[in-house]
C-alpha positions in Angstrom: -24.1 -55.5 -29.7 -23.9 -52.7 -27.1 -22.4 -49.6 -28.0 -19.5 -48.6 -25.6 -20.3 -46.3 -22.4 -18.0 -43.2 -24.2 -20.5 -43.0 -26.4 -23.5 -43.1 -24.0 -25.5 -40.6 -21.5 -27.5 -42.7 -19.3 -30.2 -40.4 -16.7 -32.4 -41.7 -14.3 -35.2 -40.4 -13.4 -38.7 -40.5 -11.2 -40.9 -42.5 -13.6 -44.6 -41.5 -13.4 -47.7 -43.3 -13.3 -49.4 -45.7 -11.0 -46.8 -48.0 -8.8 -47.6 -46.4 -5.7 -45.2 -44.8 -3.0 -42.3 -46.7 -3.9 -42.0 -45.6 -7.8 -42.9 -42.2 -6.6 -39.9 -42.0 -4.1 -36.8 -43.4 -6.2 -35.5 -43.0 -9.4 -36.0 -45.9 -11.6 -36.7 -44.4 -15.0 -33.9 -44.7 -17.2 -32.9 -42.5 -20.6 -30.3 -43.6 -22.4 -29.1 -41.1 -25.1 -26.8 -42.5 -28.1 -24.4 -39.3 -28.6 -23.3 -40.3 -32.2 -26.7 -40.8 -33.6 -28.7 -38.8 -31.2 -31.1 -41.5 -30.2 -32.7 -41.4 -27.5 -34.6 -44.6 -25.5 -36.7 -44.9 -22.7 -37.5 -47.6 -20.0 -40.1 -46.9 -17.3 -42.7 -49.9 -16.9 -40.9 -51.7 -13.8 -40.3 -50.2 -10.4 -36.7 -52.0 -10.7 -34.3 -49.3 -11.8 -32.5 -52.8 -13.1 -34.9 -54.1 -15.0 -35.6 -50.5 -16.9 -32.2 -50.3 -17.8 -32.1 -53.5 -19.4 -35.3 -52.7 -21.3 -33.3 -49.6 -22.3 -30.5 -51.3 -24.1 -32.2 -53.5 -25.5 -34.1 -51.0 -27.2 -31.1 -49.1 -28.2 -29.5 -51.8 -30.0 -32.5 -53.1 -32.1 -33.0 -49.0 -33.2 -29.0 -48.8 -33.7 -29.3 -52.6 -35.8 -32.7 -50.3 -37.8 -29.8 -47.7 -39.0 -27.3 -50.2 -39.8 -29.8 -52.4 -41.5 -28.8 -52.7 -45.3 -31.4 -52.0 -47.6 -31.8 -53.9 -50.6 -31.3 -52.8 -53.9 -34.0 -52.0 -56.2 -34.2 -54.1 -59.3 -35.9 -52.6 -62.4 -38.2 -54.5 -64.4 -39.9 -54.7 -67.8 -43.5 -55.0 -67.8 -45.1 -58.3 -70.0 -45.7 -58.3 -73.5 -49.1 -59.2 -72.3 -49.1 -55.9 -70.1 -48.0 -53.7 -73.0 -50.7 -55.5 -75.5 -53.3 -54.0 -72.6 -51.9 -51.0 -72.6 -51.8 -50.0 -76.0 -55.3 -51.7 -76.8 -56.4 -49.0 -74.0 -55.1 -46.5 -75.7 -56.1 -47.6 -79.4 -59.9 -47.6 -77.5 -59.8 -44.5 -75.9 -58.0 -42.6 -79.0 -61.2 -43.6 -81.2 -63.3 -42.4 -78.5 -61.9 -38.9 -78.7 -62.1 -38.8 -82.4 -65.8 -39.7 -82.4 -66.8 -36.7 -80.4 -64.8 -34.4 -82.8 -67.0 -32.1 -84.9 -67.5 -33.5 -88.5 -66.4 -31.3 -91.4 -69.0 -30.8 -94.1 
């Protein structure tokens, strides 16, 4: 879905880059600049001024459909009993560890 032209600011430009005489002479690099979101997008692989613009709004609606994209919510979840068994068995180990290093009282 194309956003409407009040809230656009399309500039064209001289693209660079190889293309020869032709891409060096016209304008054919195209900016488009969403106002309300601030992005910005640019075409400038074809030496058609037509084809670049295209390119442009096409990449300015899938970044606009990125913001608009609903993100899922997180759902929180329990580890196992199986997982908990592990963990506290870890713990059981590495607690006896500890106390064998302790000094021993006479």
């Amino acid at each position: 879905m194309r956003p409407p032209d009040s809230e656009l600011r399309i500039d064209f430009y001289r693209g660079s880059g190889p293309g020869g005489q032709h891409r060096n002479t016209s304008e054919t690099g195209v900016r488009i600049t969403h106002l309300t979101t601030g992005i910005v997008v640019t075409a400038t692989e074809s030496r058609s001024r037509h084809q670049n613009l295209q390119r442009a709004y096409e990449r300015l609606e899938a970044r606009i459909a990125l913001l608009n994209r609903k993100r899922r919510k997180r759902i929180a979840t329990k580890p196992g009993k199986g997982a908990i068994e592990r963990r506290l068995d870890s713990k059981q180990k590495t607690g006896a560890k500890k106390r064998s290093r302790q000094k021993v009282d006479d």
